[in-house]
N, C-alpha and C positions, 0 to 999 in steps of 0.2 A: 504494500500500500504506500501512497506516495505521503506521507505527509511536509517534505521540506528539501530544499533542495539537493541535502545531503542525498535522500534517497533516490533522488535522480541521477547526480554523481556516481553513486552506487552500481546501480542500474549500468551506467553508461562504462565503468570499468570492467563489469562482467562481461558485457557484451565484443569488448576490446581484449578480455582476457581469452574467451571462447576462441574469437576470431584468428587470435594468435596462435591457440593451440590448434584448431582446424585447417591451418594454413601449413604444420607440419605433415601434416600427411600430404603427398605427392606422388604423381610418378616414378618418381625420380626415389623417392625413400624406398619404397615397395620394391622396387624393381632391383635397388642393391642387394636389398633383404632377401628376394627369392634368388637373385645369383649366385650370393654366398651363398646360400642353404641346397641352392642346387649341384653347385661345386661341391658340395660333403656329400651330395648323395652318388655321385661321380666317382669320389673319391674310395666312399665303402662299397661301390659296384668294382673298381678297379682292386680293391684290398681283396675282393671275393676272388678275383679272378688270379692275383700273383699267389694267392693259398692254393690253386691250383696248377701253378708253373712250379715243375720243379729245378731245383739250381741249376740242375745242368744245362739251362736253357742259358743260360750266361755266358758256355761256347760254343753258341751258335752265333754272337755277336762277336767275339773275341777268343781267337784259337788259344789252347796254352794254357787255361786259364784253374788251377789247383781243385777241382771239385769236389776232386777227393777228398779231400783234406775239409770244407765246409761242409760236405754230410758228416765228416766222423766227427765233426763238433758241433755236431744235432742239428745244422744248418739247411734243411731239406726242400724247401723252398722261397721262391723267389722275398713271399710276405716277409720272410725269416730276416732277411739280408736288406730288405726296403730301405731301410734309414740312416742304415752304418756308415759310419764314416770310413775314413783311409787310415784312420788311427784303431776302429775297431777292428777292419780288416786284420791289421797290422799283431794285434794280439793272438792272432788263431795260429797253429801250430803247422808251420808249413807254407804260411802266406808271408811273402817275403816284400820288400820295397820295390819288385821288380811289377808285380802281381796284384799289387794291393788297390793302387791308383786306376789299375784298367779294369779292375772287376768293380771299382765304384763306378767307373765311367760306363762301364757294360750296362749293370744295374738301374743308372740312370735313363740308359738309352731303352730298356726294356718298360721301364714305369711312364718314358713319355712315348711310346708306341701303345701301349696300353691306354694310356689316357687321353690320346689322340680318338681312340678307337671307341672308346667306353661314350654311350649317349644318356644314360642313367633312365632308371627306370624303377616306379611306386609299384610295389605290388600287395594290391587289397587281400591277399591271403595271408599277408604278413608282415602287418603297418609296424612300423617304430615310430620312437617321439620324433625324431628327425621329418620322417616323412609326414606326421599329424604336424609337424611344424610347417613346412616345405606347402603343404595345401593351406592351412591356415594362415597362412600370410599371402598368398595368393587372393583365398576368398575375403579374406578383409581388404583386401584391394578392391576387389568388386564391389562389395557392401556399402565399404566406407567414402571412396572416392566420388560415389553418385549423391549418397547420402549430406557428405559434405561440401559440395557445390550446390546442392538443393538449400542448405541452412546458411548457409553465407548469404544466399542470394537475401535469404527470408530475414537473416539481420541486417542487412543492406535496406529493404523496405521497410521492416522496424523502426530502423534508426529517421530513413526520409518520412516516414507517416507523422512522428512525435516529433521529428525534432524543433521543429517554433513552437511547440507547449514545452518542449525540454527546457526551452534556451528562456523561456519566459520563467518557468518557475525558477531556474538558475539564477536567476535576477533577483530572489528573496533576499532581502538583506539582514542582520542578527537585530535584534531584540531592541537596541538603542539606535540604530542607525533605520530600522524600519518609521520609527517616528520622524522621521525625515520625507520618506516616500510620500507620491500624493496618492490620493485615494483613489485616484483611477488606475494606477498603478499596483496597488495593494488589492484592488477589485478584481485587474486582469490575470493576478499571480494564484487566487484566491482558488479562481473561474478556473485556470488551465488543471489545478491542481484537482478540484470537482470532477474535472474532465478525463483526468488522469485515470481517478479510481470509478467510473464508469461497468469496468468489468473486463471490458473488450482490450485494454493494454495488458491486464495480469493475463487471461486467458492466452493471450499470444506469447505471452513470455514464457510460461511455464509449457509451452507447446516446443519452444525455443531449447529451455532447459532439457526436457525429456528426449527429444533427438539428439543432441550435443551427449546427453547420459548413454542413451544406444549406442552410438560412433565411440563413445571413447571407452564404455562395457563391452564392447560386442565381441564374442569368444564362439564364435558354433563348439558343440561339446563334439567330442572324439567318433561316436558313432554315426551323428549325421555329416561331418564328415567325409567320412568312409563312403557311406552309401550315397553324398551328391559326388564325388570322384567318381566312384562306379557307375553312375546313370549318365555322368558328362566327361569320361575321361576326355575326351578329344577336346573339349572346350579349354580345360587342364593345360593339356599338350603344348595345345595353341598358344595358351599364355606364355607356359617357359620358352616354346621357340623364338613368338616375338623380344619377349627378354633377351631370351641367352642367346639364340643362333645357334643352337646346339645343334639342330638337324641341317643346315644349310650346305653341309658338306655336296649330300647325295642329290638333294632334290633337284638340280639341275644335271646330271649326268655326267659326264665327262668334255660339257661345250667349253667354247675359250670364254675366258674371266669377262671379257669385251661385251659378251650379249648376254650374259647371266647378270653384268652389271643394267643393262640398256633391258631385260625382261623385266629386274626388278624394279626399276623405275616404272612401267606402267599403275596405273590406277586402276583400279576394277571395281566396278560400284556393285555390291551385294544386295544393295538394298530391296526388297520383296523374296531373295534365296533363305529360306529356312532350315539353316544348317548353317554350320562352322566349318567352314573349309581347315582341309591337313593343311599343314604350310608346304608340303610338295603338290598337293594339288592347287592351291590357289598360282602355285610358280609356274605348274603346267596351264591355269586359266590364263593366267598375263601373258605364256610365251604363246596360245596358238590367235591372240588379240593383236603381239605385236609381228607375227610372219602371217597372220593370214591362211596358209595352206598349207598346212602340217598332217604329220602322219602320227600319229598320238600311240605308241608302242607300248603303256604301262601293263605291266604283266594282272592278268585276271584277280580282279577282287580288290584293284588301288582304287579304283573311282572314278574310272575314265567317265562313264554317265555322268557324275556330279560336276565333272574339268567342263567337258561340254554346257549342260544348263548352265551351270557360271557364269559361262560365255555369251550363251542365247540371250541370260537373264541381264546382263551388264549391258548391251545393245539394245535389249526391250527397254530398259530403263529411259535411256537417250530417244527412242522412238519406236512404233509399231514394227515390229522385227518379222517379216516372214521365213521360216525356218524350214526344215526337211532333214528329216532321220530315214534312213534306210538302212533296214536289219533285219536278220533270221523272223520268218514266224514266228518262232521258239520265245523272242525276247521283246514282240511288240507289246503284249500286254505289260510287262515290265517296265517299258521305256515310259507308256501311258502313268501311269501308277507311281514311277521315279517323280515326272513332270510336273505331276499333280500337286504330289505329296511336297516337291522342295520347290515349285516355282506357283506364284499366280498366272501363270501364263497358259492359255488355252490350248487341248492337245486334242488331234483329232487323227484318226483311223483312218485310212484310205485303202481299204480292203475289203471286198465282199461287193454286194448287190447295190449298196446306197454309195457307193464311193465317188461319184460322178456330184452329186448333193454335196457331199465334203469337203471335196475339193474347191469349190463355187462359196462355199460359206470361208474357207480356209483364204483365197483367195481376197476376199471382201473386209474380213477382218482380223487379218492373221493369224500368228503362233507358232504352233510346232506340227507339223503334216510328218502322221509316221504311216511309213510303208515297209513295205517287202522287196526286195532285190527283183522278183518277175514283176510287183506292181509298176516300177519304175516306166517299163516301156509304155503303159498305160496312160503317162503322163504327157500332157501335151507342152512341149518343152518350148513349143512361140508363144506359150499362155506367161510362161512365167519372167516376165519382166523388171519381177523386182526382189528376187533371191539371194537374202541378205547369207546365209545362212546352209552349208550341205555337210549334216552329221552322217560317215559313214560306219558303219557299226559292226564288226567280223569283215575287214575289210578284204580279209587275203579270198573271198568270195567274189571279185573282182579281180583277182591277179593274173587272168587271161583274156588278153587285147583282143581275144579276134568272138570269144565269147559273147551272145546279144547283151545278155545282163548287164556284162561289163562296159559295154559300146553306152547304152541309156544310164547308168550310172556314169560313166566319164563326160555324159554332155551336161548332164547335170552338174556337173563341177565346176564346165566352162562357164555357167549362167549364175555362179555364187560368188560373191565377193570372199566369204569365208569357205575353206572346202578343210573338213577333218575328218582323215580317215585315223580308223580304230583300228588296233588288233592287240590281242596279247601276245601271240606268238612273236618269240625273237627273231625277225626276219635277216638282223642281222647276219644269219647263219643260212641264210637264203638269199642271196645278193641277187639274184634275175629277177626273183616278185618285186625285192624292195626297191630296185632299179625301177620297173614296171609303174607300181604306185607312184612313186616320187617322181616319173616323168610327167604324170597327169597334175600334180600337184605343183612343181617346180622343177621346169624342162631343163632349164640349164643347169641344175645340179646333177639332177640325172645323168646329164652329158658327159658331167668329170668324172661318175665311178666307174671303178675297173676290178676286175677279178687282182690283175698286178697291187693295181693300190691297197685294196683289201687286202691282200696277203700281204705286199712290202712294206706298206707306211701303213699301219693302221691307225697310226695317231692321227696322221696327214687324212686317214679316211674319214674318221669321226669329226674331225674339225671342217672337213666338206660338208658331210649331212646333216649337222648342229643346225644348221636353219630351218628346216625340214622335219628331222626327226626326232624325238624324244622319247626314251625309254629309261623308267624306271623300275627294279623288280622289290619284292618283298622285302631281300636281304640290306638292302637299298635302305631303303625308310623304315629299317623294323623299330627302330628308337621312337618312330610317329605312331607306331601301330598300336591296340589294344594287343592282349595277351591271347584274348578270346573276340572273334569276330563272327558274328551271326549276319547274313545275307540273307535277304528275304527274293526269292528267282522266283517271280510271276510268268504265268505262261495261259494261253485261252485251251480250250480244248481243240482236238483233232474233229473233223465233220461226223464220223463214225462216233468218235466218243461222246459225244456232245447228246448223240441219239440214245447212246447207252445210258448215259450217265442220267439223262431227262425221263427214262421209262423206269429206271432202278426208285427215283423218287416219286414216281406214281404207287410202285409198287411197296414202296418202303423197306427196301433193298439197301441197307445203311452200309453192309459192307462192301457190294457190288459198285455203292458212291463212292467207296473213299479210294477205289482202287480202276474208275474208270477212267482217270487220266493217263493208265497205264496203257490201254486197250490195243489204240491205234498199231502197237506190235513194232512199230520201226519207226526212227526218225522222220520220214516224209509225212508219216500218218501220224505220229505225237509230239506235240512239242515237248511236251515233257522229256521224251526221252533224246528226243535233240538236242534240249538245255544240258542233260546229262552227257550227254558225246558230246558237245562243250567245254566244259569242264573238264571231261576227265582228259580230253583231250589239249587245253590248256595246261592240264598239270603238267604233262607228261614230256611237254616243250620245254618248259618250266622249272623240269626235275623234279618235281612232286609227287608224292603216293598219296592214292585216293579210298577212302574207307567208305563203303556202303550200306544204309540201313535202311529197310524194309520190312515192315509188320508180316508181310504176305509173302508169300510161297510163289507165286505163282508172278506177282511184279519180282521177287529174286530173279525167278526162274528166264523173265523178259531181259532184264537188265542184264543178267550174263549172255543171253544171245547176243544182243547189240553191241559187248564193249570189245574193243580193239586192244591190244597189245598184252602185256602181261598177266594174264584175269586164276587166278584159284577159285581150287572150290569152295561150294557159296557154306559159310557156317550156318546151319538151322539146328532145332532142337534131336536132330537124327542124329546128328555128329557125336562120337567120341568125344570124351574130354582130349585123350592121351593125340587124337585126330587132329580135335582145335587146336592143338600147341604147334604140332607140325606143320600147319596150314599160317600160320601168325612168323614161326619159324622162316619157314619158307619167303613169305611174304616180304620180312623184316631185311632178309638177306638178298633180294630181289632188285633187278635195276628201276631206277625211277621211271616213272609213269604205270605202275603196276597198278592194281586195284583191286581191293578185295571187297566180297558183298557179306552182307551178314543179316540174318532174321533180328530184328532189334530184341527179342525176348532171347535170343541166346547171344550174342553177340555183345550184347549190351551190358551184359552181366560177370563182372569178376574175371576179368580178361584187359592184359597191357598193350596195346598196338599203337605205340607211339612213334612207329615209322612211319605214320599216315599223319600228314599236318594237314590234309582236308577232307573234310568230312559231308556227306549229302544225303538230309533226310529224305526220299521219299514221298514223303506223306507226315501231316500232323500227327501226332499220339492223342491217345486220353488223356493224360499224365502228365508234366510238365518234369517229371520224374524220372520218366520212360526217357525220356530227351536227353535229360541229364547225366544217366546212366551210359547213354551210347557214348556221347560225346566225349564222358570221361574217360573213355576207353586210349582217344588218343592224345587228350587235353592235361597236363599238370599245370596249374597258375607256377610261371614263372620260369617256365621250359625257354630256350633260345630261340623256338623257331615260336611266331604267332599261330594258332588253326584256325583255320578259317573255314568256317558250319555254313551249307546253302543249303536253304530248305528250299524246295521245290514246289510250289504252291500252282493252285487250279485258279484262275477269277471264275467268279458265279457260282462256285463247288461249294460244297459240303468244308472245304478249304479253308473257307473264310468264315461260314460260321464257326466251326469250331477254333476259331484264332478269338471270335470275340466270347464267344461262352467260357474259356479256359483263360479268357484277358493276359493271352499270351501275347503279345506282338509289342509292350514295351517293357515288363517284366521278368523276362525268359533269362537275361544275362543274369540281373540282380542274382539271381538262387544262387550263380558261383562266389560268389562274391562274400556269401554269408558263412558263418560258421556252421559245421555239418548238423550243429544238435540245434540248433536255431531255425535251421531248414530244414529239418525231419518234422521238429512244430509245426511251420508253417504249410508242411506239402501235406499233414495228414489233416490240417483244417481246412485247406482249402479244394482237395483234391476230392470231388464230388464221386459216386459211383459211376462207371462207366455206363450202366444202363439209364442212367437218369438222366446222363450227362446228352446219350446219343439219343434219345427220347428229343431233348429239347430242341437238338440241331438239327434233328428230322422237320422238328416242327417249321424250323425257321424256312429249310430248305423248301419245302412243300408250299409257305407262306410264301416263299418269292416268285418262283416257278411260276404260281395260280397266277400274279401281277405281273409278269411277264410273259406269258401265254395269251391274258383279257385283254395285253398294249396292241 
């Protein structure tokens, strides 16, 4: 309450005192704070790793060098020897003045090749205070930085709303010298002071006080945490890259310093993309911005879809963007569903009986026109005049020039300002396709490669197609990556399935639904199982092993007809134990791109297959459990390589109901994340009976069917 000018004073010192303290927090303070803390978690990632170097790694740097002598003085590893001086060397029995100085030098060169190497990495299966530090001062960055530009502002207006009733009642004078003032003046000091305690200056100040109290309390306790790192690691990520630069190494490939400088200078406006871009994909969004016609090589599962919308979405921004994706069958619902979900930009089908309609609407009020490689010739190419825009998707599906597909896709190229073709396959190791594409894209670099170059200069070759091409693989950015990566592969049905899959829900055929995306028997006929020769087929370029889970007998039994290269027998519950070992045996010791299938009720149970870093459901489960169990078969939090889980999904299926009945689709990862007896809780309360479960998703499916059958 105001009674005297002292109390205004008062008032006016808090408010200066506040401001002072709110003014230490900065970018600039936060950002030192998470660098050191992220250098310590660097450093105990690099401590873990010299515990596992042993000394003798010391003459592989420096011949000569006594080893002997520092195991038999219990010196067994590098961790052992990390800090020693030339003087401690000096004490060991056998280490002489010759030997002492170059085994420190050795030493040193092995801890900055380690620590060159090391990108550091939180792992929610096994937080320390370091790491509750390392996020906690991150999210107080978040918190407090918005928080306290929000209350500045608001003691900024504070202070302009009162200040001529401040400066008026400051004017009170003490006790004898008030008998001086004239009474209009004693009147107006009286009045402002009436006006003061009105209500609406205290209310505001103690509004003042209690966010200044939040900003300078604010502590998230240890388990929330945890579990906002686990729902936004990548958000996380993002942060420390911008800080530290830690990942900047790879995300540009091996181009010269000259255009990774001139890519990072681009601007890229996000704004309506929902999502956090990796800092290696925002790097791939800016370089296909600043060349225009790039061949986007990141190996399956980085986010080439996400690089592209980025892209679409950054030029919608600036103005009406007309666009065109052309990809597999297999992945146009996918592409539909990516565009939806991370841009507001409108995506439309150009396939089937109404596509002539689509096109005319596509036409009139842009977005993103997705087709199919046979749809292409469909397209009338003097229509399109203003084709900002040509995503191409499995590009090596155009790597023959004299092919129709490829002829109607390369004119389409001519007609875009922006032309991106896709492939995970490392074409590198295919120089006639990559030649092939990159002359459609940028003729004159085509022109300079040579089988010679590629073999003689291969630096000289990668610094040619650095305009052009960019490839990143997993190993690359695994410092950017999650531990654990769940894909969500959308895919429509086959013509044949679609009939199947629509008479099994008349008949309330719940298991015939869930296994009719399998039908069609071969990629031309299923996408599904196209998506799958995808994949396994990216692994395999890749160097990946692929582990397969399937509820049903009979999708096993499809899914080994179809796969190509290294395939074992399928484990189901027929198999021996002493059988299944032999068959994981086998598997484990087998060359990359193998793939093994497994019934998920036997497969999924009590069995190690961590030769396989990718993993592809099938089909939803009941169970969010069932899931967990496959996955863990080839998943440890904190393994080297990341896995990366594609579930295989139907649109319009029994697919998607049971993703919203089971409210699986933002919760599925969290379960790893928790402790096992905390998540045994939570799966036996949440995990409904299967018959109840499939009861209600009958229902839904039945419910849609009937409104899609009356349209």
């Amino acid at each position: 309450m105001i009674t005297n000018k002292k109390s205004v004073t008062k008032i006016e010192s808090r408010l200066s005192a506040m401001e002072s303290q709110l003014k230490t927090y900065n970018d600039k303070t936060f950002d030192q704070e998470i660098t050191k803390l992220w250098q310590f978690i660097k450093e105990r990632e690099a401590d873990e790793q010299f515990k596992e170097m042993h000394i003798d790694t010391v003459a592989t740097i420096e011949k000569g060098m006594p080893v002997n002598n520092l195991v038999n003085a219990g010196l067994k590893t590098i961790y052992d020897v990390s800090n020693y001086t030339v003087s401690q060397f000096l004490q060991i029995r056998g280490v002489g003045e010759k030997s002492a100085q170059p085994l420190k030098e050795a030493v040193e060169k092995i801890k900055q090749s380690v620590h060159l190497r090391t990108k550091g990495r939180i792992n929610p299966d096994n937080m320390m205070r370091l790491d509750y530090d390392t996020l906690r001062a991150i999210n107080k960055k978040w918190h407090i930085l918005i928080k306290k530009e929000n209350l500045l502002s608001e003691i900024n207006r504070f202070r302009s709303d009162y200040k001529d009733r401040f400066e008026v009642v400051k004017g009170q004078k003490n006790f004898i010298m008030r008998l001086f003032q004239t009474q209009e003046k004693k009147d107006e000091i009286d009045a402002a002071i009436e006006n003061l305690n009105n209500g609406e200056m205290q209310r505001r100040l103690e509004t003042i006080e209690n966010i200044h109290a939040e900003i300078i309390e604010f502590n998230m306790e240890e388990s929330r945490l945890k579990e906002d790192f686990v729902q936004n690691n990548i958000k996380y990520y993002s942060e420390i890259e911008k800080i530290t630069g830690y990942s900047n190494r790879k995300v540009a490939a091996d181009m010269p310093s000259e255009l990774v400088e001139a890519v990072n200078e681009v601007e890229i406006d996000t704004t309506g993309l929902d999502l956090t871009l990796r800092h290696y994909q925002e790097f791939g969004a800016k370089y296909i911005l600043y060349n225009k016609r790039v061949l986007l090589g990141d190996e399956m599962g980085l986010g080439k879809t996400v690089q592209a919308l980025a892209v679409i979405n950054h030029l919608n921004n600036a103005k009406v963007t007309f666009s065109i994706v052309v990809c597999p069958l297999s992945v146009v619902a996918n592409w539909k569903r990516e565009t939806e979900k991370f841009t507001e930009i409108n995506a439309y089908i150009y396939h089937g009986k109404n596509r002539d309609e689509v096109f005319e609407k596509w036409s009139r009020e842009g977005g993103i026109l997705i087709t199919t490689f046979s749809h292409t010739r469909n397209i009338d190419k003097d229509m399109l005049t203003n084709l900002d825009v040509l995503i191409v998707d499995e590009a090596h599906y155009v790597k023959n020039p004299s092919a129709k597909r490829s002829q109607s896709v390369y004119d389409l190229s001519e007609k875009a300002e922006f032309a991106v073709y896709m492939s995970g396959t490392p074409l590198e190791n295919r120089l006639e396709e990559m030649k092939q594409l990159i002359s459609v894209l940028q003729a004159d670099i085509s022109n300079k490669l040579s089988n010679e170059l590629h073999l003689l200069e291969p630096q000289k070759f990668m610094r040619e197609i650095a305009p052009v091409y960019l490839r990143r693989n997993r190993a690359d950015v695994l410092g950017e990556l999650p531990e654990l990566e769940i894909i969500e592969q959308w895919s429509d049905f086959g013509e044949e399935e679609e009939k199947i899959y629509n008479k099994a829900v008349l008949n309330s055929k719940i298991m015939t639904m869930r296994r009719a995306a399998w039908q069609g028997g071969s990629p031309d006929k299923s996408p599904k199982i196209d998506a799958l020769k995808e994949i396994c087929e990216s692994a395999r370029e890749n160097g990946h092993k692929v582990l397969v889970f399937s509820f049903f007998r009979d999708v096993i039994d499809t899914v080994q007809r179809n796969l190509q290269g290294p395939t074992f027998p399928a484990i189901t519950g027929d198999i021996p134990n002493d059988e299944r070992q032999k068959i994981i045996d086998d598997f484990t010791s087998a060359e990359s791109g193998a793939v093994m299938v497994s019934q998920i009720i036997a497969g999924g149970v009590g069995l190690n297959i961590q030769a396989a870093n990718i993993v592809v459901l099938c089909e939803p489960q009941w169970k969010p459990s069932t899931e967990e169990q496959a996955i863990s078969r080839a998943y440890r939090m904190g393994q080297s390589r990341n896995v990366v889980v594609y579930r295989l999904l139907t649109e319009d299926s029994i697919d998607v109901s049971m993703l919203e009945v089971l409210e699986e689709k933002s919760k599925l990862f969290n379960l790893y994340a928790k402790d096992s007896e905390v998540a045994n809780i939570v799966q036996d309360q949440n995990e409904a009976s299967e018959q109840s479960l499939s009861k209600k998703v009958l229902e839904l499916e039945q419910q849609r069917l009937a409104k899609k059958t009356a349209m």
